[in-house]
N, C-alpha and C positions, 0 to 999 in steps of 0.2 A: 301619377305613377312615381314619380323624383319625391314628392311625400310622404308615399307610401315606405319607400325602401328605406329613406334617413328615416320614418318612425322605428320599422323597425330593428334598424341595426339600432337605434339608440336604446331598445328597448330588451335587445337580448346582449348588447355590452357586457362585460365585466367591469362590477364597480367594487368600492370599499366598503366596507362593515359599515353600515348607516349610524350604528351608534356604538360610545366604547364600554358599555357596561353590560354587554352580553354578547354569545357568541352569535359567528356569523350564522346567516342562513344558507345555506347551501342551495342552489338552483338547482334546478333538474338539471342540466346541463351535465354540470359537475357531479352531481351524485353517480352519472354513469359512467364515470371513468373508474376504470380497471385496472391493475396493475398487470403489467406483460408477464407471460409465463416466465416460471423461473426454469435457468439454465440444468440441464440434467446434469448431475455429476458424474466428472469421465470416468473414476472407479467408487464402487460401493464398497460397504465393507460386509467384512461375511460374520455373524454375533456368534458363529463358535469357534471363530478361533482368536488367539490371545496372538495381540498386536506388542512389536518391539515399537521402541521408539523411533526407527531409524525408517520402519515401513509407515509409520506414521505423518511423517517429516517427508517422505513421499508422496504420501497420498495429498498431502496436505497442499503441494506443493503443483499438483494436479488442476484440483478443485478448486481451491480458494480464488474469491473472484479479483482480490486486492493481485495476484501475480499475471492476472490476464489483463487488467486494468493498465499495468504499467509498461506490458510487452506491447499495445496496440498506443498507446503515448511511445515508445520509441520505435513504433513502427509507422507512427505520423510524422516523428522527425527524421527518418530515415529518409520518406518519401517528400519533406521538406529539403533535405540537403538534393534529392534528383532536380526539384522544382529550380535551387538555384545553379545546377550545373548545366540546366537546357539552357540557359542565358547565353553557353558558350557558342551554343549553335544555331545558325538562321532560325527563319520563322516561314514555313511555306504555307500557302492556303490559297485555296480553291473558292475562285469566285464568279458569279455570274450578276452581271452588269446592265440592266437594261432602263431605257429613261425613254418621255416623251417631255419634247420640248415646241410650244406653239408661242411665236411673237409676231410681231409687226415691224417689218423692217419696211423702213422709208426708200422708196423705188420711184426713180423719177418727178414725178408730181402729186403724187398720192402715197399711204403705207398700202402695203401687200402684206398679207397673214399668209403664214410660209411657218410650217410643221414639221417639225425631226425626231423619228422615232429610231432606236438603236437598241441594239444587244450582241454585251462581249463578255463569254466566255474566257475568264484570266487566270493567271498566275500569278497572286503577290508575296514578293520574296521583303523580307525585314530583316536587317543583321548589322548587328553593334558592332563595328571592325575594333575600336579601341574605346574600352570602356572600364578603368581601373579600381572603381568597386567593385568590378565583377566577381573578381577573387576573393574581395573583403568578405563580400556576401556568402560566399562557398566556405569561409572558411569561419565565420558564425554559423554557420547550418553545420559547418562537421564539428564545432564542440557543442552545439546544442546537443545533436546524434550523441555526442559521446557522454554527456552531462545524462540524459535521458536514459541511453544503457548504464550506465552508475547507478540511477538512481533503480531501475529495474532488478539490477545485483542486491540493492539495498532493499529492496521489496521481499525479495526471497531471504534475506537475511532475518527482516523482521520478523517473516510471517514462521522461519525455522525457532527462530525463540519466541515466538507465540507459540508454539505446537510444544516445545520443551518446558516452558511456564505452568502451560493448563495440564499438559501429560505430569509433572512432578508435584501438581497438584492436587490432580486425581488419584496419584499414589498417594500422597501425603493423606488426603481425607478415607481413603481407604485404609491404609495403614492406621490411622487413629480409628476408623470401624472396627477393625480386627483386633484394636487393642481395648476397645470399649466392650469387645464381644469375652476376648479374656478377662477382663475386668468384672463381668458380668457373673462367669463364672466362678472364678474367685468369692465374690461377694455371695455367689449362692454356696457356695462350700461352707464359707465361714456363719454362713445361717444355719445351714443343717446342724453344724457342728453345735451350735448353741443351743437347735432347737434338741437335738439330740442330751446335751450336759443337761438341760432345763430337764427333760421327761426325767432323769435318771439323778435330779436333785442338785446335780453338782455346779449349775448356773441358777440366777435368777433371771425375773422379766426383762428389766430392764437393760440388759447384755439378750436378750433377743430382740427388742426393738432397737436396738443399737446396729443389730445385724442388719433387719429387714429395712431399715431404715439405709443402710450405707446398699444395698440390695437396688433400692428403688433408683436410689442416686445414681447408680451404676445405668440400670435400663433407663433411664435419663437420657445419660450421657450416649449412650448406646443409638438414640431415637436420635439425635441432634446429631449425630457423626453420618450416621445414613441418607439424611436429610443433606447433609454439605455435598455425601459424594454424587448424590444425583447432580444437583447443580453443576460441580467439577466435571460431571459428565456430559450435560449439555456444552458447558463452555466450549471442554473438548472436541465437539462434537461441531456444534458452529464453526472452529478455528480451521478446522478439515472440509469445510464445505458442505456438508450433512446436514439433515436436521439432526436436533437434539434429541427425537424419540429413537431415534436408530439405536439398536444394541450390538457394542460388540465389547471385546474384554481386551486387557492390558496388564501386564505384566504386575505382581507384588515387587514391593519396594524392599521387600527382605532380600526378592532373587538378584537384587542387581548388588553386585560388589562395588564398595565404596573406596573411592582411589585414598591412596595414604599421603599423597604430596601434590603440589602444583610442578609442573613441567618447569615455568618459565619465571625467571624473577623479573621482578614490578618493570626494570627497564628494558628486559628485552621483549614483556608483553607493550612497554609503550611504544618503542620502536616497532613492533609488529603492528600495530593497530596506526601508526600513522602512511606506513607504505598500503596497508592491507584495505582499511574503513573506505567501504561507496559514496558516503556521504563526505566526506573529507576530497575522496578523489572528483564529485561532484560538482563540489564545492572549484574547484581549483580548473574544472571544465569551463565552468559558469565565469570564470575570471579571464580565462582565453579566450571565450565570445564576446565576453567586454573589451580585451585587447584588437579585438577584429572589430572591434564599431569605432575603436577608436583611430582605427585604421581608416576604416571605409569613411569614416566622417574628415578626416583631411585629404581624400582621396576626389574626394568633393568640387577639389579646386581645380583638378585636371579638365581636361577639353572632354568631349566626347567626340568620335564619327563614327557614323551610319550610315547605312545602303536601306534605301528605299526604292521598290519597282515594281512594276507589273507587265508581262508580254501576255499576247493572246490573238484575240482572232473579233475581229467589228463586222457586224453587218448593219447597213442604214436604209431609212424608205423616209423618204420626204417628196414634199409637194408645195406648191403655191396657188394660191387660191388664181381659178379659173385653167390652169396648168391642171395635163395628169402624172399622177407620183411616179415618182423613180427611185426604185430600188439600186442602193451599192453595190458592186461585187462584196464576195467576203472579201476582206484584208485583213495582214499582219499589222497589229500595234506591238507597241512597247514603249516603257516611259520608266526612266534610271534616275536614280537624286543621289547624289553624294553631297553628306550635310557635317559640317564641322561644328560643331557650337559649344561656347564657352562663355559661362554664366561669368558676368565680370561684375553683378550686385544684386543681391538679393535679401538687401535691409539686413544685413549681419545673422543671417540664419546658417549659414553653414559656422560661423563663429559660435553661434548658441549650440551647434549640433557637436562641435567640439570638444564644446566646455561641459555639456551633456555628457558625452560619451568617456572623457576623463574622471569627474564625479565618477560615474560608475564602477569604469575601471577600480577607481581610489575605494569606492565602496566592496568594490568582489575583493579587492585585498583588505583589507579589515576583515570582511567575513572569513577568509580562509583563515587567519591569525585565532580570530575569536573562537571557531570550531577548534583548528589546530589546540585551542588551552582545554577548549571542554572536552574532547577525546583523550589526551593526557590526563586530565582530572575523573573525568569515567573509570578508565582503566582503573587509576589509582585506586578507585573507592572502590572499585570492583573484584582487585585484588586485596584491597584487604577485608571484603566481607568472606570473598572466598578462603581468606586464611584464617580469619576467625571462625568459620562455619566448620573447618577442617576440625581445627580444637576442641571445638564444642560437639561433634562427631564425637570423637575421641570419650569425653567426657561422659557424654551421654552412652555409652555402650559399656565406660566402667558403672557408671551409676544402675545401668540397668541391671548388670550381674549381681551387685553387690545388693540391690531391691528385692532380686529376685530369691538370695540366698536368704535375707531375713525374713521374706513372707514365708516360706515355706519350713523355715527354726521356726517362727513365731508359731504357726499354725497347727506343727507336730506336738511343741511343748505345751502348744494350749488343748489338745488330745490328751496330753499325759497331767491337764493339772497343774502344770508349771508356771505358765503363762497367763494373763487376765484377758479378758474381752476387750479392753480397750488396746491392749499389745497388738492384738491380732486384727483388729480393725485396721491401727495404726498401719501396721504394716502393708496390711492391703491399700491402704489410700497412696503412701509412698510408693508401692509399686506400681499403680496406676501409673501416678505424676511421672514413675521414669522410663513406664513404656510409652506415653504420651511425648517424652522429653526424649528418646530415643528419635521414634518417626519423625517428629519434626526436626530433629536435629538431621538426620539422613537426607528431610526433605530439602534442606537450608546449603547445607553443602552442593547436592546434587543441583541448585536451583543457583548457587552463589556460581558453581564453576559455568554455569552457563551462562551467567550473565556476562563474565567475562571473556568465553570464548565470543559472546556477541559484541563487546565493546572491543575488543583487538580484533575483528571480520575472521578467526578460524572459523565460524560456522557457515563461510562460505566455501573454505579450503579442506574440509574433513576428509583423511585420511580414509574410512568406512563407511560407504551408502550412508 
């Protein structure tokens, strides 16, 4: 049977890829694992009606599994910090106690076998009277807690500028749909137009295949902007906790008014982002659980006392051989230790535990230094993508008016004869370039100031849902 069993566990083990130049085999074993149902999402969305950002950034906020992930990680450290404050209080438990004991005790001139059977019902009480890590330990458990909720903050921080990323990006590929769909017709205007001068003499061919030709380009371009917003729309879709096939709709990038200035200049966005950032405030939790080990590790060197005990109730039945047994009354026991002990060498490990827990220390302050420069330096870059984005805003909305004026000069005078076919193309492809240069510029702004309100933590403190 002992053969059988080591065969077969050795034979239904898990082992390595027998060789490295093809993939593994899969056992049946493994083939039938399943992936666990997936979670339902707590709100859906409804595909006719058109989503703000801010309901979005809610929903999001919901669903996503990255914000549940990090609330039950500080809900493990929360119930880590209960774990170290029960240290403060006894230990009671409930016991029952029963033994049989048969020897030979030497009796006059021979051994006599003599038997003791017992059962006690106890009470054991445990309790550290002075024990000065206790506190070190509690008070590692409450910056983990607080490091853990940081980092939680920082979870919804991220997952808010994930949802503002993919939303300004699905505007952006939408917004260049819309302007590949203008474009589109532009381009078929300016065909008619020549296949029109051609019938009636006053074009030739080559100014119609010039047309049809910038025509095609266009539904081109057209095909490939549609093709992006789908994708932008799964992203979006996945960031919210959805699948990607779900429909629902989202605001144009035309309706949303574009701010004309930034609030706050570069220093008072870097002072803001070093009070405000999770990860910074983290960061600086994570360096007071290092100051608490490096407590508790010299705390090492103190005494400890203890209570140890148990009371309760003995019943006994013993006998001796040729003797008949005898039963004990019940009795009360009870048995108290008061233990003081004081490690006075332990091969220099509370020294190691020291110098351990200093190194760390010295390391969590370096990190908070190192972060402390790259949130300053974030900011910085953040603020000035966001100021350059602003300009180029700007620029892009004078360019687009000013495209806009000469395609449609160009396209009149090329009605009346004035103008040549290559004008009026010309004009069309510029205006393209600066509806395309428009949307992206709106996208860039509205995508620059968020990056910033994510590097100074406002996207945790927002003023509006």
């Amino acid at each position: 049977m002992l053969c059988v069993l080591v065969g077969e566990g050795i034979a239904s083990a898990q082992k390595a890829p027998a060789v490295p130049n093809h993939p593994w085999d899969i056992p049946s074993p493994a083939r039938q694992m399943k992936l666990p149902p997936k979670t339902v999402p707590v709100v859906t969305l409804d595909g006719t009606k058109i989503y703000t950002l801010s309901e979005l950034v809610n929903i999001a906020e919901q669903n996503n599994p990255e914000t549940r992930l990090s609330w039950e990680n500080a809900k493990a450290r929360a119930a880590e910090l209960g774990i170290s404050k029960s240290t403060l209080y006894p230990t009671v438990a409930a016991a029952a106690l029963a033994g049989s004991t048969r020897t030979d005790i030497f009796f006059g001139t021979s051994f006599q076998r003599q038997t003791v059977e017992t059962f006690a019902p106890v009470f054991v009480v445990d309790y550290a009277i002075f024990d000065l890590q206790r506190s070190s330990e509690i008070a590692i458990s409450r910056s983990n807690l607080l490091a853990a909720n940081f980092q939680f903050n920082d979870t919804h921080r991220k997952v808010i500028y994930q949802v503002m990323q993919t939303y300004y990006r699905l505007l952006d590929t939408k917004g260049l749909e819309d302007a590949a769909e203008a474009n589109l017709k532009n381009a078929e205007t300016v065909l008619q137009a020549a296949e029109a001068r051609l019938a009636n003499g006053l074009a030739t061919l080559p100014d119609v295949l010039e047309a049809r030709s910038a025509a095609a380009q266009a539904d081109y371009d057209l095909q490939a902007a549609v093709g992006a917003t789908e994708i932008a729309h799964g992203d979006l879709a996945t960031v919210l906790g959805v699948s990607p096939t779900v429909q629902f709709q989202v605001q144009s990038i035309q309706d949303i008014k574009m701010p004309d200035s930034i609030a706050d200049t570069v220093e008072a966005s870097i002072d803001k982002a070093l009070v405000q950032r999770p990860d910074l405030m983290e960061q600086v939790a994570e360096l007071r659980a290092a100051g608490s080990e490096v407590q508790s590790a010299h705390r090492a060197y103190a005494p400890k006392l203890t209570l140890n005990g148990d009371a309760g109730l003995t019943h006994s039945f013993g006998e001796q051989i040729n003797l008949p047994g005898l039963y004990s009354p019940t009795r009360e026991t009870w048995d108290g230790q008061l233990t003081l002990s004081w490690t006075l060498f332990d091969g220099l490990a509370r020294e190691n535990r020291v110098a351990k827990a200093r190194a760390d220390q010295k390391q969590a302050t370096a990190a908070v230094d190192a972060i402390r420069d790259q949130v300053e330096n974030q900011v910085w870059s953040a603020y000035s993508t966001a100021r350059t984005a602003l300009r180029q805003q700007r620029a892009a909305a004078a360019l687009l008016a000013s495209a806009t004026e000469s395609y449609n000069a160009a396209l009149e005078s090329y009605n009346y004869g004035v103008r040549s076919q290559i004008d009026v193309v010309s004009a069309q492809r510029t205006l393209a370039d600066a509806r395309t240069a428009d949307v992206t510029a709106r996208t860039q702004l509205l995508t620059g100031l968020a990056a910033l309100s994510f590097q100074t933590g406002d996207l945790l403190y927002a003023k509006t849902p």
